[in-house]
C-alpha positions as CSV (number, residue, x, y, z in Angstrom):
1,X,85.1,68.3,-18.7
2,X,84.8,65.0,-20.0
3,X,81.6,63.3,-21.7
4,X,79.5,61.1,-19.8
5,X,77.1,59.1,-21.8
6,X,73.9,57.0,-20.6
7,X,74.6,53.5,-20.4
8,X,73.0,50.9,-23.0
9,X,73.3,53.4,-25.4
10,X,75.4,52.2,-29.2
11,X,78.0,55.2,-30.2
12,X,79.6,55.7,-33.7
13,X,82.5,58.0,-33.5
14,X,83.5,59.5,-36.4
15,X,87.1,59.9,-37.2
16,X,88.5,61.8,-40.0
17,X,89.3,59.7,-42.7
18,X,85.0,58.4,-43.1
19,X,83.8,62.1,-42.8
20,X,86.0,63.3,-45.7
21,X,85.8,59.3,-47.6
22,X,81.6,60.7,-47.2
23,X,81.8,64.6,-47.5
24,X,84.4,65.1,-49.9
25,X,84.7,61.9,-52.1
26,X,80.9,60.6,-51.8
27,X,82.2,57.3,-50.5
28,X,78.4,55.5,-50.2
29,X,80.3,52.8,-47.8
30,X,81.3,55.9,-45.6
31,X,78.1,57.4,-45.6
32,X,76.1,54.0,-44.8
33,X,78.6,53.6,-41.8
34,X,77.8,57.2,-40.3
35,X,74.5,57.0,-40.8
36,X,74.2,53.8,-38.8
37,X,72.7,53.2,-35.7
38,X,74.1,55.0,-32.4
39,X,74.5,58.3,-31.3
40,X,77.4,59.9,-33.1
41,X,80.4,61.3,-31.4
42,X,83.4,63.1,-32.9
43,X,86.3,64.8,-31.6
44,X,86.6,68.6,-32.1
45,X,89.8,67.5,-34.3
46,X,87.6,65.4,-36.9
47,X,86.0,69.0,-38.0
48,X,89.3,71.3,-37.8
49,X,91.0,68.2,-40.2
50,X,88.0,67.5,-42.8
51,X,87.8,72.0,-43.1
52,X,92.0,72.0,-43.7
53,X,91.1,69.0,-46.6
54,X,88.5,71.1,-48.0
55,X,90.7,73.7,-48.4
56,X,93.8,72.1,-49.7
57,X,90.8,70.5,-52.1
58,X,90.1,74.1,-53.9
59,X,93.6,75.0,-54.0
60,X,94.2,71.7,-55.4
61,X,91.9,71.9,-57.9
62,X,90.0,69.2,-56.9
63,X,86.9,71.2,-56.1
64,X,85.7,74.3,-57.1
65,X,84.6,77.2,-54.6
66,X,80.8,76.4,-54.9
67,X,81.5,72.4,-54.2
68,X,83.5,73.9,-51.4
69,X,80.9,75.8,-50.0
70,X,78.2,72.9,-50.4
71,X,80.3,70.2,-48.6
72,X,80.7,73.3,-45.6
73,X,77.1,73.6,-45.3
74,X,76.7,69.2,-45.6
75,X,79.5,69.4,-42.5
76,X,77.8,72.0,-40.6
77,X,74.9,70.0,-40.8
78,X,77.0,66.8,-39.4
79,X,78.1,68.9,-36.9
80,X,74.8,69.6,-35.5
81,X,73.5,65.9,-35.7
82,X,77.2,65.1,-33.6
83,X,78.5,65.1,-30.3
84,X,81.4,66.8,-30.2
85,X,84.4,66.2,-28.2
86,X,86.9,68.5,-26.8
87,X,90.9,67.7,-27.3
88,X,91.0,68.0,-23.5
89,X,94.2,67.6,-21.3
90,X,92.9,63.8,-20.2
91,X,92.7,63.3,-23.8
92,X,96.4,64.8,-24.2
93,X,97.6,62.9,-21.4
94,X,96.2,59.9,-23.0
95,X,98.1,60.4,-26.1
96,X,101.4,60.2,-24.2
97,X,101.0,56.4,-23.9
98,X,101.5,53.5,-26.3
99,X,98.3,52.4,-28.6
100,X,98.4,48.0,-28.7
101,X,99.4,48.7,-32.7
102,X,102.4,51.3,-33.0
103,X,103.7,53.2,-34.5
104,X,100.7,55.9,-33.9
105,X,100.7,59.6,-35.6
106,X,99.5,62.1,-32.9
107,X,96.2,62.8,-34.6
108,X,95.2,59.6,-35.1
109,X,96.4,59.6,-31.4
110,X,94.4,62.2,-30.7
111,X,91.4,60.2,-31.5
112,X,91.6,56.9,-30.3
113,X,92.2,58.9,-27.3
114,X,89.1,60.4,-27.6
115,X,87.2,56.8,-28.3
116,X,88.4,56.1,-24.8
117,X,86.6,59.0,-23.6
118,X,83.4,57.7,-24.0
119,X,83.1,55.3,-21.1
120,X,81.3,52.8,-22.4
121,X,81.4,49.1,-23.0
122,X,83.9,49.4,-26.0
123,X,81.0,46.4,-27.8
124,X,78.6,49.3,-27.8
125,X,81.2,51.9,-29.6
126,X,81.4,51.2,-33.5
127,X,84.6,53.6,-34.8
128,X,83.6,54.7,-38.3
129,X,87.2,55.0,-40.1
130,X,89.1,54.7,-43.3
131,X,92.6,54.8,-41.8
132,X,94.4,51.4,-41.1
133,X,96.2,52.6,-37.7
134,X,92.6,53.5,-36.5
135,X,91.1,50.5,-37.6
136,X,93.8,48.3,-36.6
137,X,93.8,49.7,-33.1
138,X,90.6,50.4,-31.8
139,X,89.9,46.3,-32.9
140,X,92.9,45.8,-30.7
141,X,91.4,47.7,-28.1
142,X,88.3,45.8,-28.4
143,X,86.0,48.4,-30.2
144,X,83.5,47.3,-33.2
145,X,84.7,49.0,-36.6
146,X,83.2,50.4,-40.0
């Protein structure tokens, strides 16, 4: 099932790139932007993506198994404050089509597809991103970006 939002209503979806730039690097610009006005949205794939960095993070070296298990609980905590969208077969059929700025890897597919999902007036829908195919399409798809 798809999500239906109330009209008038600002949305921030989430994508990837911003919730690790936030969780995992401390980026303050990141964590500003999803902590701006709107309700936030984020596809079920934004979670499963910023868990896999965590853990290529501690095998890395990067962080140590206690920062790991702090910036879990600081996601989990996201994750409750979100609303969280399902990869769902309109989504996947979505994908299938071009983006106005290819090429397009599927994840990042994945989540413009997901932006669409929201049904709303794409000036009340703010995509929170550090990745320049998001960026560069959801502008060119008429959605505000952070």
């Amino acid at each position: 099932m798809e999500p239906k939002f109330a009209g008038g209503v600002s949305f921030r979806y989430v994508e990837t790139s911003a919730l690790v730039a936030a969780g995992l690097e401390g980026d303050a610009t990141a964590v500003r932007a999803i902590r701006g006005e709107g309700l936030r949205i984020a596809s079920a794939l934004t979670f499963a993506e910023t868990r896999r960095t965590l853990a290529v993070a501690v095998v890395r070296g990067r962080i140590s198994q206690q920062q790991l298990r702090s910036r879990l609980a600081w996601l989990r905590r996201f994750e409750r404050r979100c609303e969280i969208v399902d990869i769902s077969s309109s989504v996947l059929a979505r994908v299938g089509r071009a983006f106005p700025v290819e090429p397009v890897r599927s994840l990042d597919a994945i989540h413009l597809a997901t932006v669409e999902t929201i049904e709303a007036d794409p000036a009340l829908v703010a995509v929170v991103t550090r990745d320049r195919r998001v960026r560069e399409n959801a502008l060119a798809m008429g959605y505000g970006v952070e």
